[in-house]
CHARMM-style PDB file with segment names, atoms N, HN, CA, C and O in Angstrom:
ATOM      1  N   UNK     1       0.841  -1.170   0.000  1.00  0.00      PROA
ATOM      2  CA  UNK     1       0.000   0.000   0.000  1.00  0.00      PROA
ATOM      3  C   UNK     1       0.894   1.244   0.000  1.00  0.00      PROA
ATOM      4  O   UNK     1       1.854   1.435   0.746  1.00  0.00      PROA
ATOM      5  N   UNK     2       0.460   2.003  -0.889  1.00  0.00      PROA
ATOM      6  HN  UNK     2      -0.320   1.848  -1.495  1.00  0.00      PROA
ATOM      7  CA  UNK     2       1.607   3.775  -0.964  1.00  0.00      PROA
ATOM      8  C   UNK     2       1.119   4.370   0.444  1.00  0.00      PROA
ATOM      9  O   UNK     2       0.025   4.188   0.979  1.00  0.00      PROA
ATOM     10  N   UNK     3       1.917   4.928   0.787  1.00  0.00      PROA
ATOM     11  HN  UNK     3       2.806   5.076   0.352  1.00  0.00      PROA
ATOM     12  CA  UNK     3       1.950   5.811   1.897  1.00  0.00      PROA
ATOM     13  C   UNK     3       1.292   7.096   1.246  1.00  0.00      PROA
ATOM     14  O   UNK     3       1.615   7.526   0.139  1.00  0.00      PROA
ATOM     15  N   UNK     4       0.295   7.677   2.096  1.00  0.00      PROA
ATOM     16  HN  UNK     4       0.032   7.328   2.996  1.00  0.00      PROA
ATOM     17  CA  UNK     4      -0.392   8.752   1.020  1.00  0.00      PROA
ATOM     18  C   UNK     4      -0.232  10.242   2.459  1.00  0.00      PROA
ATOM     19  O   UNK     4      -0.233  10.168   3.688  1.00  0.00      PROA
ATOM     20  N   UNK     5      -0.132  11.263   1.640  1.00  0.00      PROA
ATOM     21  HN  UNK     5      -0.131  11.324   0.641  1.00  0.00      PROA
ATOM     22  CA  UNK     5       0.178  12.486   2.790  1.00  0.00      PROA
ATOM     23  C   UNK     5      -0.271  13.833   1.621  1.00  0.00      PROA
ATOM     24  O   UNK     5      -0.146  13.890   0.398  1.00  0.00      PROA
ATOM     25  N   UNK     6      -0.752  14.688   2.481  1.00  0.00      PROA
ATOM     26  HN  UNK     6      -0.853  14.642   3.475  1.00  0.00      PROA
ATOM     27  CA  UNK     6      -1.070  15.929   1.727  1.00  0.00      PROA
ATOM     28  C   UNK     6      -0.185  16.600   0.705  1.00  0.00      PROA
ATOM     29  O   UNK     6       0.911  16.641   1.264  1.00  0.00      PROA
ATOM     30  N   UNK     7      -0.073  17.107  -0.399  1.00  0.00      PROA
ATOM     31  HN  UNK     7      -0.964  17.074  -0.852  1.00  0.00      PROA
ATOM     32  CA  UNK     7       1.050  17.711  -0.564  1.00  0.00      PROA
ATOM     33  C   UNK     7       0.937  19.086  -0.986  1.00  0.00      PROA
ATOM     34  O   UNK     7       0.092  19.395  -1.826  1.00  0.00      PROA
ATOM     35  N   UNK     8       1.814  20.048  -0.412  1.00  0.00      PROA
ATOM     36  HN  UNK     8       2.501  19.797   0.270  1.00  0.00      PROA
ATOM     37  CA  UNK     8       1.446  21.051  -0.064  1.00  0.00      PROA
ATOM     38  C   UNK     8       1.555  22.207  -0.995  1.00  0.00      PROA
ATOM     39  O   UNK     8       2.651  22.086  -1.542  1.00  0.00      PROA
ATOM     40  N   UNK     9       1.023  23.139  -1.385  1.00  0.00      PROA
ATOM     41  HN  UNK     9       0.133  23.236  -0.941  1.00  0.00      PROA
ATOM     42  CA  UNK     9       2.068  23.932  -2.616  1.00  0.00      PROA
ATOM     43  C   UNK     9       1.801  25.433  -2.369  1.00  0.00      PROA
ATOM     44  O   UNK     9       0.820  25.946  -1.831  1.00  0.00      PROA
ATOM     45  N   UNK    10       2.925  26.029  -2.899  1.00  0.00      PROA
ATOM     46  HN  UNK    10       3.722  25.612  -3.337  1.00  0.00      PROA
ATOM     47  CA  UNK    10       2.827  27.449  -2.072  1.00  0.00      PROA
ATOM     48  C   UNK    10       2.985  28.710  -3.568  1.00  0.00      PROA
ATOM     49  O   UNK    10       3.995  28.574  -4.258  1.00  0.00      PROA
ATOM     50  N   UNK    11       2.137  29.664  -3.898  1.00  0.00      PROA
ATOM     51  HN  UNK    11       1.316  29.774  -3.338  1.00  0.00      PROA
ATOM     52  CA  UNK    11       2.508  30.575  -4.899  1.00  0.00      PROA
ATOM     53  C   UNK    11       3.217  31.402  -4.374  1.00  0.00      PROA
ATOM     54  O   UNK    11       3.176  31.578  -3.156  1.00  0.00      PROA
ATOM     55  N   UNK    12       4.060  32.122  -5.215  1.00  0.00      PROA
ATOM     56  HN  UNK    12       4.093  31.979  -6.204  1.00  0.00      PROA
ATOM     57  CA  UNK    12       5.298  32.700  -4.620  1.00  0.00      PROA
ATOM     58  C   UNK    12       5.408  33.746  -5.907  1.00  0.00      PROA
ATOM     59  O   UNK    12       5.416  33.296  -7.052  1.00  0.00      PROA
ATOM     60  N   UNK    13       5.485  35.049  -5.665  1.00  0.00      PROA
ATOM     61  HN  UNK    13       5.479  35.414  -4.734  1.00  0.00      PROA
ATOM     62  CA  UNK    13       5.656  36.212  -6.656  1.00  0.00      PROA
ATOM     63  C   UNK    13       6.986  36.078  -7.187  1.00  0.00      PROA
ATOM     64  O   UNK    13       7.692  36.004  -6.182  1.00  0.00      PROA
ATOM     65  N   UNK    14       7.672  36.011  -8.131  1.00  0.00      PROA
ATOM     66  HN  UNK    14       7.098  36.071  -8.948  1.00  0.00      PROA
ATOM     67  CA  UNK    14       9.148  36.167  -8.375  1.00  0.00      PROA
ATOM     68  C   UNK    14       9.448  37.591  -8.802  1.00  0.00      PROA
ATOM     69  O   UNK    14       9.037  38.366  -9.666  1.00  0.00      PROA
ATOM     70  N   UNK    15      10.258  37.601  -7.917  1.00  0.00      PROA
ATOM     71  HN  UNK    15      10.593  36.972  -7.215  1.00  0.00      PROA
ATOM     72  CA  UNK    15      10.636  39.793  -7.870  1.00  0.00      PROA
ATOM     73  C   UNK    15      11.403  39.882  -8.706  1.00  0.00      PROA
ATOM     74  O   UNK    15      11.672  41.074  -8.554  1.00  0.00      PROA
ATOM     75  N   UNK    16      12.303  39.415  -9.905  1.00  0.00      PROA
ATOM     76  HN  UNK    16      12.085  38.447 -10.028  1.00  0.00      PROA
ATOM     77  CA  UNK    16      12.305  39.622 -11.354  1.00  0.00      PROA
ATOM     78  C   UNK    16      11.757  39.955 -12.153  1.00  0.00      PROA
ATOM     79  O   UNK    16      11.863  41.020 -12.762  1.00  0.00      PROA
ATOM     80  N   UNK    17      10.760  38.743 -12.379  1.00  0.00      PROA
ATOM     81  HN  UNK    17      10.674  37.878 -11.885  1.00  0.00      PROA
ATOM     82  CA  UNK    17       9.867  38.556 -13.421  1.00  0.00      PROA
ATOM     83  C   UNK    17       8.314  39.767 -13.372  1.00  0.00      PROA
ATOM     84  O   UNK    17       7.612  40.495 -14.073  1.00  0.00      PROA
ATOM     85  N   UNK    18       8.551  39.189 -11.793  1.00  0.00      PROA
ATOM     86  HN  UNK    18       9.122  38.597 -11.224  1.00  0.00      PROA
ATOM     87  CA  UNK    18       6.861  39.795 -11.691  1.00  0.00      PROA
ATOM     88  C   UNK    18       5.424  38.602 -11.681  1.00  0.00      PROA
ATOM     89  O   UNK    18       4.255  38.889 -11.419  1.00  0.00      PROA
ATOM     90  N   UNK    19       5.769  37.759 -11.911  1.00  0.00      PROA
ATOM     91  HN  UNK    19       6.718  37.526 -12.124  1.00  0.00      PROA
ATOM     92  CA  UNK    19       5.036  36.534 -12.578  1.00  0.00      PROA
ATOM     93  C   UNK    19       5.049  35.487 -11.036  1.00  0.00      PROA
ATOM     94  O   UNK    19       6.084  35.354 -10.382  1.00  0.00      PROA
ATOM     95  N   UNK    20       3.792  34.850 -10.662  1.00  0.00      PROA
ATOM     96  HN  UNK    20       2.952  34.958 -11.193  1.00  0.00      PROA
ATOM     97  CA  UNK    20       3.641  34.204  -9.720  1.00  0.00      PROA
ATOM     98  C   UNK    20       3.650  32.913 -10.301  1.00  0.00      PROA
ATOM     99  O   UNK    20       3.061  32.498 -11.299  1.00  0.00      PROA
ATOM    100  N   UNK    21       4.613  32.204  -9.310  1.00  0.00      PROA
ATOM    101  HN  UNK    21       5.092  32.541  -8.499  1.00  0.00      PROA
ATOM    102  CA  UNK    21       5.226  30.779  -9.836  1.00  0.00      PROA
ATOM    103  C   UNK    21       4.775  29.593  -8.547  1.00  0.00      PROA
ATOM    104  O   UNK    21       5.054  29.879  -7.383  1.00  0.00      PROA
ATOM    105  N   UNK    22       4.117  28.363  -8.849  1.00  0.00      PROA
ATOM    106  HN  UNK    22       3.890  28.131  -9.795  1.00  0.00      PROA
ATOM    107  CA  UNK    22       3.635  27.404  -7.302  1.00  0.00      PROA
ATOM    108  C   UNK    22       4.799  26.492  -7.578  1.00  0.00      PROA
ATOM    109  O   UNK    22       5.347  25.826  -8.456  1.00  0.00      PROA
ATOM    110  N   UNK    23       4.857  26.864  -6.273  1.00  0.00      PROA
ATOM    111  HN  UNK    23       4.411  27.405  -5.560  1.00  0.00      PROA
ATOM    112  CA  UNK    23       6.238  26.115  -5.329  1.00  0.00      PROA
ATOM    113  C   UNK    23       5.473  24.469  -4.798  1.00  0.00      PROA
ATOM    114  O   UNK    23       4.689  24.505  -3.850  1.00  0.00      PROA
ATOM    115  N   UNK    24       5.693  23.485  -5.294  1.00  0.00      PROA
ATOM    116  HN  UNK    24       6.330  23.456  -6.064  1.00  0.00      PROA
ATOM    117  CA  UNK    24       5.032  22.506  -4.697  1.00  0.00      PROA
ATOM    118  C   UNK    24       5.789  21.747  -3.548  1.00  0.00      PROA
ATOM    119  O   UNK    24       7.003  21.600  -3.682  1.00  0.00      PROA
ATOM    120  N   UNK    25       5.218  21.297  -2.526  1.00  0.00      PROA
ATOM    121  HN  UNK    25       4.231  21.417  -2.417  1.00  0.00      PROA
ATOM    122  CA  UNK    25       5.978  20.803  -1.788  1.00  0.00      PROA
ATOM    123  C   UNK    25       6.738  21.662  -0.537  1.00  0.00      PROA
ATOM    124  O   UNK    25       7.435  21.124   0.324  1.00  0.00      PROA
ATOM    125  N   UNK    26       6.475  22.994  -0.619  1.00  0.00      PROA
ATOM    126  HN  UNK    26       5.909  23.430  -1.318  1.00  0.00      PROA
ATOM    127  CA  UNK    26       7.352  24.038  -0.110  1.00  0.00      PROA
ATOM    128  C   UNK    26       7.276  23.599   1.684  1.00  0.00      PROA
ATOM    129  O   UNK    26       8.154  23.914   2.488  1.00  0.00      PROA
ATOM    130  N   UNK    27       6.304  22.995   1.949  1.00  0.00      PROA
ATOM    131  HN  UNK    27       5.591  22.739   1.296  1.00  0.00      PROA
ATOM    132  CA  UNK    27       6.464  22.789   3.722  1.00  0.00      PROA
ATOM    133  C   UNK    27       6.595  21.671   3.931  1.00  0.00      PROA
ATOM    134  O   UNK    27       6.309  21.435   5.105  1.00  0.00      PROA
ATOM    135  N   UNK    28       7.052  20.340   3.097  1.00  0.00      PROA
ATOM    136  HN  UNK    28       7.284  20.532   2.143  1.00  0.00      PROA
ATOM    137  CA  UNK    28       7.303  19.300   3.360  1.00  0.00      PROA
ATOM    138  C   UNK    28       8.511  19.333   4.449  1.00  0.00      PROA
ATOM    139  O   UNK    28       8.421  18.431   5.282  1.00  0.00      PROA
ATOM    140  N   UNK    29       9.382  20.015   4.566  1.00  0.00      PROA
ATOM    141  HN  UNK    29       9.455  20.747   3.889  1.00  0.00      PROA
ATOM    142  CA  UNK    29      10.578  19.751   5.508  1.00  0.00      PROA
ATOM    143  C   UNK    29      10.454  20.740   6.911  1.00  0.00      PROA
ATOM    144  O   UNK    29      11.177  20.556   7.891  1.00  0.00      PROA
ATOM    145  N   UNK    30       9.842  21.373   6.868  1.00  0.00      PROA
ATOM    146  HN  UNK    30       9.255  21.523   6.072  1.00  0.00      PROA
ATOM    147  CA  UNK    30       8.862  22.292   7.802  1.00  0.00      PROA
ATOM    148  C   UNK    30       9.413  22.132   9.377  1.00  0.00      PROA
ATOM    149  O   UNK    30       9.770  23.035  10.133  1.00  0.00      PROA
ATOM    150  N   UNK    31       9.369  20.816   9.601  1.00  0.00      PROA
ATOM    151  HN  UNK    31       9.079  20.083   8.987  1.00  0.00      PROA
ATOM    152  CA  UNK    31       9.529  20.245  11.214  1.00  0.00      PROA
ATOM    153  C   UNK    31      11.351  20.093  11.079  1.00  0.00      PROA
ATOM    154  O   UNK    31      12.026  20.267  12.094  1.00  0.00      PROA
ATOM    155  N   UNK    32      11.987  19.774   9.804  1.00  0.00      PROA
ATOM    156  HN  UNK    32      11.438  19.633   8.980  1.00  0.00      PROA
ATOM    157  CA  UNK    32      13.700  19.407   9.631  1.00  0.00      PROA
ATOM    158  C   UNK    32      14.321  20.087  10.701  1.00  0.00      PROA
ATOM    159  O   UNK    32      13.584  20.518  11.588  1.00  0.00      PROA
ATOM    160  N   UNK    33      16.054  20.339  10.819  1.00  0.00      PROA
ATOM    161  HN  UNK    33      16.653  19.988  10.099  1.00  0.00      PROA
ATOM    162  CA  UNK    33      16.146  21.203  11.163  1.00  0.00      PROA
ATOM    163  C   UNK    33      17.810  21.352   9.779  1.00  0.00      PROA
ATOM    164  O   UNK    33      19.005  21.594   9.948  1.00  0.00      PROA
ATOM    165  N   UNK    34      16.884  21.025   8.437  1.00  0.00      PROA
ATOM    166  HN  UNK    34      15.913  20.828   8.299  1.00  0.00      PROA
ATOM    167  CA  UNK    34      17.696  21.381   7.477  1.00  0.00      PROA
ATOM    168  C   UNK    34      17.566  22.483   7.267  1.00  0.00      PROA
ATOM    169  O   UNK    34      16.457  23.005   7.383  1.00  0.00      PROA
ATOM    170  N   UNK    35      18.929  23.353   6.800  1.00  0.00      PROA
ATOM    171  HN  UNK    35      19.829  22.929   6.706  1.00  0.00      PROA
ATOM    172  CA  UNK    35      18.802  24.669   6.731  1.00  0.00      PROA
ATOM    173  C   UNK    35      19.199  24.648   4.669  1.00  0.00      PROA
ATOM    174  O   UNK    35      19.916  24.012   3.897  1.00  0.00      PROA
ATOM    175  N   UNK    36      18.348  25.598   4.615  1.00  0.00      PROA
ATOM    176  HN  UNK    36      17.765  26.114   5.242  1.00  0.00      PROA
ATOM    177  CA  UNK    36      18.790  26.164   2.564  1.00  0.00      PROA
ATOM    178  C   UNK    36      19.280  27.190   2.058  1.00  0.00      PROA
ATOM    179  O   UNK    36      18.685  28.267   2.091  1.00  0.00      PROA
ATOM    180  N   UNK    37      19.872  27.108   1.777  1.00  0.00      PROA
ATOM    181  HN  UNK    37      20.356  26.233   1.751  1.00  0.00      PROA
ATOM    182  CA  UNK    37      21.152  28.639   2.262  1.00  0.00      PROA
ATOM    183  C   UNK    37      20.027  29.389   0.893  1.00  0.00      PROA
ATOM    184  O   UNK    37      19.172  28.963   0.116  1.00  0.00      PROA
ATOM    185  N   UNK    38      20.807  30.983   1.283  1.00  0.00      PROA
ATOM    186  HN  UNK    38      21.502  31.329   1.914  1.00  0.00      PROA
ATOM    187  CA  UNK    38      20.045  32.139   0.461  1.00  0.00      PROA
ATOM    188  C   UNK    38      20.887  31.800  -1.036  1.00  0.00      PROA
ATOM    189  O   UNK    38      21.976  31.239  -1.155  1.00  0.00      PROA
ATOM    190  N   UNK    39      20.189  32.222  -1.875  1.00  0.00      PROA
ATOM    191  HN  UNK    39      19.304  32.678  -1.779  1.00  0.00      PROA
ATOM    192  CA  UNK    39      20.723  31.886  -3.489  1.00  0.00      PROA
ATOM    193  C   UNK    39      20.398  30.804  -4.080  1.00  0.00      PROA
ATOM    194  O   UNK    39      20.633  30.663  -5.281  1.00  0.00      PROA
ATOM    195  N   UNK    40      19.810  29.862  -3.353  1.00  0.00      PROA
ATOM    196  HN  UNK    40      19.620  29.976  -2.378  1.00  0.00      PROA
ATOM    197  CA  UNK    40      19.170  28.320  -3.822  1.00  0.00      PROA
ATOM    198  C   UNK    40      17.464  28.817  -4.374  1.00  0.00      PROA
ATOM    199  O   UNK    40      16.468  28.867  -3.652  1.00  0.00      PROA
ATOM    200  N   UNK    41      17.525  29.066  -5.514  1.00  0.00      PROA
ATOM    201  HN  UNK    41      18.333  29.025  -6.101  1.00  0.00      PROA
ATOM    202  CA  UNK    41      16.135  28.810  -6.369  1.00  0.00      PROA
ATOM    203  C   UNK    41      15.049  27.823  -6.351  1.00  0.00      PROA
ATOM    204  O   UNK    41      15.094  27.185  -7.403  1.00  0.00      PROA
ATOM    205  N   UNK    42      14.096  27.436  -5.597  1.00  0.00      PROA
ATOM    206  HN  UNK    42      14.059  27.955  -4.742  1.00  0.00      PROA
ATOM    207  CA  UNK    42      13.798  26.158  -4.993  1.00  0.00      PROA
ATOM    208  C   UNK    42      12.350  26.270  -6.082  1.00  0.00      PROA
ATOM    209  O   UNK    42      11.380  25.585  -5.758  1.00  0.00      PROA
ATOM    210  N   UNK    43      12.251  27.156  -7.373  1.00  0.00      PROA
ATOM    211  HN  UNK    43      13.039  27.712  -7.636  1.00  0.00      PROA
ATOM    212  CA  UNK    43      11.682  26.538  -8.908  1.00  0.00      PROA
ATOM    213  C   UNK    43      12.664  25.928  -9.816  1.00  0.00      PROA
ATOM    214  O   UNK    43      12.423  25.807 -11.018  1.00  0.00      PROA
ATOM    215  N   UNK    44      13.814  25.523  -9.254  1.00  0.00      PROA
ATOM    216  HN  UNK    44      14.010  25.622  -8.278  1.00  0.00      PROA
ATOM    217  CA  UNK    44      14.830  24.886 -10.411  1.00  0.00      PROA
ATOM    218  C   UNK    44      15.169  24.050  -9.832  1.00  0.00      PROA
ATOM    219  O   UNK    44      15.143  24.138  -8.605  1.00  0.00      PROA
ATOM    220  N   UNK    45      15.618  22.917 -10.448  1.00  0.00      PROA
ATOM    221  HN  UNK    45      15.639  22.845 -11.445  1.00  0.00      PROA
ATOM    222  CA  UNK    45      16.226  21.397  -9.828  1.00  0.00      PROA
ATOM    223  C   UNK    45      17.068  21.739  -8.548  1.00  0.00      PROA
ATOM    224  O   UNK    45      17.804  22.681  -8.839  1.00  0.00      PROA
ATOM    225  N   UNK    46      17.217  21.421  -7.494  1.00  0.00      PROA
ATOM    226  HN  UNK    46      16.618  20.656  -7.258  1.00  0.00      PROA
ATOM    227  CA  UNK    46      18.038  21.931  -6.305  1.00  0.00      PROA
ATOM    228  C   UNK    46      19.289  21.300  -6.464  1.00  0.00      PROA
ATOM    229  O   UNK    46      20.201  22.095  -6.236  1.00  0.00      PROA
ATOM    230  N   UNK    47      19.771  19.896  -6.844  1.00  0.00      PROA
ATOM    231  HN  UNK    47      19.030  19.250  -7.030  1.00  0.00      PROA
ATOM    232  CA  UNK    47      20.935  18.998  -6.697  1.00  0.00      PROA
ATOM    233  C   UNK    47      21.780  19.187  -7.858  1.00  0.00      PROA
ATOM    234  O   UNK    47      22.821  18.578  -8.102  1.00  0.00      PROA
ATOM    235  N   UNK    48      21.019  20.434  -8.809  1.00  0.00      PROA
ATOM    236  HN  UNK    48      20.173  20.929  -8.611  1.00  0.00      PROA
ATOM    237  CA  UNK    48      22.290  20.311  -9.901  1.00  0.00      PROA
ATOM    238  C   UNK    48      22.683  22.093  -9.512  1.00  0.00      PROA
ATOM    239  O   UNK    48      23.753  22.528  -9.937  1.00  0.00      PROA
ATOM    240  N   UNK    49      21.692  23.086  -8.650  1.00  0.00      PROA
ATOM    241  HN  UNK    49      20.822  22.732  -8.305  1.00  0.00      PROA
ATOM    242  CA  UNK    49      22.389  23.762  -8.666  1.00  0.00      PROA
ATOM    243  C   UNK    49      23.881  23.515  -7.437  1.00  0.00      PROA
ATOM    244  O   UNK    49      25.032  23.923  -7.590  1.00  0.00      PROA
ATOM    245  N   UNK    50      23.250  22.645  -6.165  1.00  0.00      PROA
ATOM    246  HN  UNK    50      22.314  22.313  -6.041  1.00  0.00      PROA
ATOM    247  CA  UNK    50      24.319  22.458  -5.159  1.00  0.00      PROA
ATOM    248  C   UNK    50      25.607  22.027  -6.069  1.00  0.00      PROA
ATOM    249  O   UNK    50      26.776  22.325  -5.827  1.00  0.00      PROA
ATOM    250  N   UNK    51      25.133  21.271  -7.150  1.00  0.00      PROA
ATOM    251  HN  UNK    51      24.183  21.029  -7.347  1.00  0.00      PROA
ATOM    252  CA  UNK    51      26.416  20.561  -7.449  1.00  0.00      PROA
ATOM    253  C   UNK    51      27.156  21.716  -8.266  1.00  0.00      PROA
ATOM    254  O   UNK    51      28.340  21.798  -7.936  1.00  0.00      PROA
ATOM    255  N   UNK    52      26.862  22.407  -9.006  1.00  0.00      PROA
ATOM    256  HN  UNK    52      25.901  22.340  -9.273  1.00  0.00      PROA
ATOM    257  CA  UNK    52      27.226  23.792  -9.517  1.00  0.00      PROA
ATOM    258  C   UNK    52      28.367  24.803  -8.811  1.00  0.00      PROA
ATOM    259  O   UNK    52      29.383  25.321  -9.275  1.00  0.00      PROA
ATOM    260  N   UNK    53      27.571  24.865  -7.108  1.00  0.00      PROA
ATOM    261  HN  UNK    53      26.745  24.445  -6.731  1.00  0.00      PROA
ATOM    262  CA  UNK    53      28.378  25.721  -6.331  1.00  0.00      PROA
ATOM    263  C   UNK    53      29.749  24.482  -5.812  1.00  0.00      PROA
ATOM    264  O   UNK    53      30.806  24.814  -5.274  1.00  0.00      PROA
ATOM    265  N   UNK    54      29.350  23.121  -6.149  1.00  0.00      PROA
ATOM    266  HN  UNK    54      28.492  22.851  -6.586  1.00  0.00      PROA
ATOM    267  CA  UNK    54      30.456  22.591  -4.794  1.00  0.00      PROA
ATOM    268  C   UNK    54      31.835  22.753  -6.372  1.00  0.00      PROA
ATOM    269  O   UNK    54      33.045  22.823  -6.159  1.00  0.00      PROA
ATOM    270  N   UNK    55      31.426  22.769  -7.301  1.00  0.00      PROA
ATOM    271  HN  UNK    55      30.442  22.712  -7.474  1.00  0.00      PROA
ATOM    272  CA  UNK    55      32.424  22.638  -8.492  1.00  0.00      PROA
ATOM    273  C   UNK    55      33.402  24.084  -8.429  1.00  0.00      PROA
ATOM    274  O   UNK    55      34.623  23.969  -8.538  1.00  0.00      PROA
ATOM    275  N   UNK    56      32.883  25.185  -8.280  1.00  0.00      PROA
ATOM    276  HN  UNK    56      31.891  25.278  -8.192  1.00  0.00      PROA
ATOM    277  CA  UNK    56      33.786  26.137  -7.623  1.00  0.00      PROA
ATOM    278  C   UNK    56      34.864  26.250  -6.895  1.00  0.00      PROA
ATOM    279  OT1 UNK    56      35.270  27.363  -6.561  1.00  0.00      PROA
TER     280      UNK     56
END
């Protein structure tokens, strides 16, 4: 049987564009005590930008 849970999604204005973009998932980690550093775009794949900065 799938494990079934709400999933959550959040609209979010992008102060570039101007254009409101849904963030899905945005409070799944909510309770973590993972932190996401500032500059992480969380509408673009997250693991290719980390891998981006660790190549620096």
């Amino acid at each position: 049987m799938a494990k079934s849970s709400a999933q959550s999604a959040v609209m979010v204005r992008d102060a570039k564009t101007g254009k409101t973009v849904i963030v899905r998932g945005a409070g799944a980690l909510k309770d973590s005590d993972l932190k996401i550093r500032k500059g992480v775009d969380l509408t673009k794949p997250i693991s290719s930008q980390t891998l981006k900065d660790r190549r620096k």
